[in-house]
N, C-alpha and C positions, 0 to 999 in steps of 0.2 A: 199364286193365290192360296189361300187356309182358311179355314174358316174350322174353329174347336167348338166340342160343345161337353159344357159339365152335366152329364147328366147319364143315365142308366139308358143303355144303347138301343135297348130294345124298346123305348120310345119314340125310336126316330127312323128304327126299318123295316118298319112293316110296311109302310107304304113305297117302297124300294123296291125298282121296276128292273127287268133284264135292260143293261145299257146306261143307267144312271150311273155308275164307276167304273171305273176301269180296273183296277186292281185292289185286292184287299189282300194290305201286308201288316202280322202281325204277331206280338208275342204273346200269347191268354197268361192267364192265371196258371198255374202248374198242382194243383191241389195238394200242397207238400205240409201245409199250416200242422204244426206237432210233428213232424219229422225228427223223427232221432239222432237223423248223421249231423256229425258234428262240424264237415263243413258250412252245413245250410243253414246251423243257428250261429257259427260264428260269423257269418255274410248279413243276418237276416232275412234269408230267400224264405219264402210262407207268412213274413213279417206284414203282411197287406194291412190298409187302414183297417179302420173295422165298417167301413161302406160295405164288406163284403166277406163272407169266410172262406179263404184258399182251402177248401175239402174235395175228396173226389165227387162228394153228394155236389158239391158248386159246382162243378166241372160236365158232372152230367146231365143234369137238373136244369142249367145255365147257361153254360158256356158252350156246350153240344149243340144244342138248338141255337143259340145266334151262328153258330158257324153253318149248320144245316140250310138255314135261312140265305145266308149272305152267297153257300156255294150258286145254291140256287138262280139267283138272280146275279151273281158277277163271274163271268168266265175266265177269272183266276183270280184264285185264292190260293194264299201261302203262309204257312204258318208253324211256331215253333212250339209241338206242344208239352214240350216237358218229357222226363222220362218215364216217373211211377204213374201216371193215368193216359197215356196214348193210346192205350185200347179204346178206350171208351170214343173216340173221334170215327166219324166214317173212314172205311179204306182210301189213301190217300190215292189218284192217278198216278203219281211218280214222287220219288219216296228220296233224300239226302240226311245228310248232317253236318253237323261244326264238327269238326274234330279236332280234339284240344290235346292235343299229346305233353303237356304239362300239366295237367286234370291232375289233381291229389285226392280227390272225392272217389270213393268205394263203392262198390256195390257187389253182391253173394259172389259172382264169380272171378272179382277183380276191380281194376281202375273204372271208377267212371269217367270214360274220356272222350265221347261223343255226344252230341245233342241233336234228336231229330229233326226232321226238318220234312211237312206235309206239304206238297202241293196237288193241290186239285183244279182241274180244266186245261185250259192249253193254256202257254206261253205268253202273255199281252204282248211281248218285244217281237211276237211274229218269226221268230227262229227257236230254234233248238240244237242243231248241230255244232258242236264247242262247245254248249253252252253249260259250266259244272251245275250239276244238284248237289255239289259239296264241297265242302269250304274248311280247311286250315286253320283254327285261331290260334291265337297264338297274342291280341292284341287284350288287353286292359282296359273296361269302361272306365268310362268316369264315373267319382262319386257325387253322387248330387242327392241323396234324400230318398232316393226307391230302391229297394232290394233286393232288384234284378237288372240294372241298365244293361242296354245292347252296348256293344264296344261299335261304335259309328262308322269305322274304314271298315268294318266285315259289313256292318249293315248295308250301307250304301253299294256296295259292290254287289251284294245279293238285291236290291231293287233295283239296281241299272240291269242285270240279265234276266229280271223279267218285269220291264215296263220299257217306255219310249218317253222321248221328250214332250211336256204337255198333255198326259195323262195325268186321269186324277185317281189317287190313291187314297184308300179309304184304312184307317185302324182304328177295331171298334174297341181294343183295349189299349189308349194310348200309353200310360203309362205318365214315365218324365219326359215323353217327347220322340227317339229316338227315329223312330218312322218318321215323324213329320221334319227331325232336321233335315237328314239325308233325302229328303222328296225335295224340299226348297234349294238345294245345295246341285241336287242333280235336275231342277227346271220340270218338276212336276208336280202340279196343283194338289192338297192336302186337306183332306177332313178326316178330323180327329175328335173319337169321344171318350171320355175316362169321367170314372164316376167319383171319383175322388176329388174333393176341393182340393185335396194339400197335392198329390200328383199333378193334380188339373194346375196347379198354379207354377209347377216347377215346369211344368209340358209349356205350357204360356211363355212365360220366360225366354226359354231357351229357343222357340220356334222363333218370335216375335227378334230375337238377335238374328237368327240364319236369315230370315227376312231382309234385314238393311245388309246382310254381307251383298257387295258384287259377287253377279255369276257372270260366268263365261260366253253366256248365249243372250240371258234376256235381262236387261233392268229387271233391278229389282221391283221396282211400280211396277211395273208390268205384271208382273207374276197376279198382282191383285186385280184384278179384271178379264176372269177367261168367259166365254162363252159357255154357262152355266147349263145351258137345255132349257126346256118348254116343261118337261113334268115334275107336277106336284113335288117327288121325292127329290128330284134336284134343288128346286128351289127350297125344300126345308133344309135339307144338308147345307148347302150354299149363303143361307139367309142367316144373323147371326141372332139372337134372343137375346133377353137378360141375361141366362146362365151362359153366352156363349160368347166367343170374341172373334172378331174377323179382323185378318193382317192387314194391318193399316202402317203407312208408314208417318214419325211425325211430323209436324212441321218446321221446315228450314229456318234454322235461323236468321236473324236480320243479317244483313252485313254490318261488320266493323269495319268504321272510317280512322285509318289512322290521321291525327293532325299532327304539326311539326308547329313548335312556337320557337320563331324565331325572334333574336334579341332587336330591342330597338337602336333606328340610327343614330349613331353619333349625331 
């Protein structure tokens, strides 16, 4: 099940209780907007709508405090914050990165060839022994219109070792989607908010596909009816609005009847 919502997040979690999610996975804003390196404007990364300014003031001001909030109330939280404002985030519980050993991007003392990686609370998946806080890239997103995509086989591999089947995952910066494909893909219920119509609609899109793909475990119908809870803040995240859309699958087409015209008798 999914259920997006276009709207500015912080409309919709303050009434969000300890227990209402299960995990929240996600990649913020990186406050880089006027960055100089010259990989970042040939990418567009800082290139955000103008819903919102990618500055360290946004990152502090904004993006701080929903995370403060959500640590709060969901006993794991994971998240990618960028390289130039990670100070500004609380101390993370246990601390990773992507490391990208083909990184051409610079910084004062060399390659920038890592990306960090914040987790706070314990484990959702209930283990930790084997389990990496760092991760390899080495894989190519897709382009699709945002200026940051996750590449989907790293993502997905970092939400299967920390959540379980049938968890619901929460990203309050969706983006083009990438969290919610790999939540549908790996059989874990998805709410997504992004404040951007033009992201909101590529995020849509591309969820609303991973949706009718088969999974390995559950129909895909299935997916769209989990046992949502009794509070208030479930059923707003869960419920879908005007500005919001819930995974719906469409409907089946009619059947086609072949006929055979056969010639008449002599």
């Amino acid at each position: 099940m999914f259920t997006l919502h276009n709207k500015d997040v912080r409309e919709i979690i303050e009434s969000l209780k300890h227990g209402d999610i299960d995990v929240v996975f996600t990649d913020p804003p990186y406050g880089i907007e006027g960055s100089s390196g010259k990989i970042n404007l040939a990418r567009g990364k800082g290139n955000y709508s103008s819903e919102f300014e990618d500055t360290p003031e946004y990152i502090e001001k904004v993006v701080v405090p929903i995370v403060k909030k959500l640590i709060s109330v969901c006993g794991c939280v994971v998240l990618t914050p960028g390289n130039k404002n990670f100070s500004l985030y609380p101390q993370p519980d246990s601390f990773g990165c992507f490391y990208q050993p083909a990184a051409v991007g610079l910084q004062v003392f060399g390659n920038l060839d890592a990306q960090p990686i914040f987790y706070y609370g314990k484990n959702a998946s209930k283990k930790n022994m084997g389990v990496p806080c760092s991760y390899q890239l080495t894989e190519k997103a897709e382009k699709n219109g945002h200026p940051c995509v996750k590449p989907i086989k790293a993502w997905k591999k970092m939400l299967s070792n920390i959540s379980l089947v049938g968890q619901t995952v929460f990203d309050p910066f969706m983006g083009s989607g990438t969290t919610g494909v790999a939540a549908l893909q790996l059989d874990r219920n998805f709410i997504g908010c992004e404040i951007s119509p033009e992201y909101y609609s590529i995020a849509e899109k591309r969820i609303q596909s991973a949706a009718l793909q088969p999974s390995l475990f559950t129909p895909s119908n299935n997916r769209l009816h989990p046992d949502v809870g009794d509070s208030p803040a479930q059923q707003a995240l869960f419920t879908p609005e005007a500005d919001t859309a819930e995974g719906k699958l469409p409907a089946p087409a009619p059947p086609q009847v072949k006929r055979t015209v056969r010639p008449p008798l002599a």
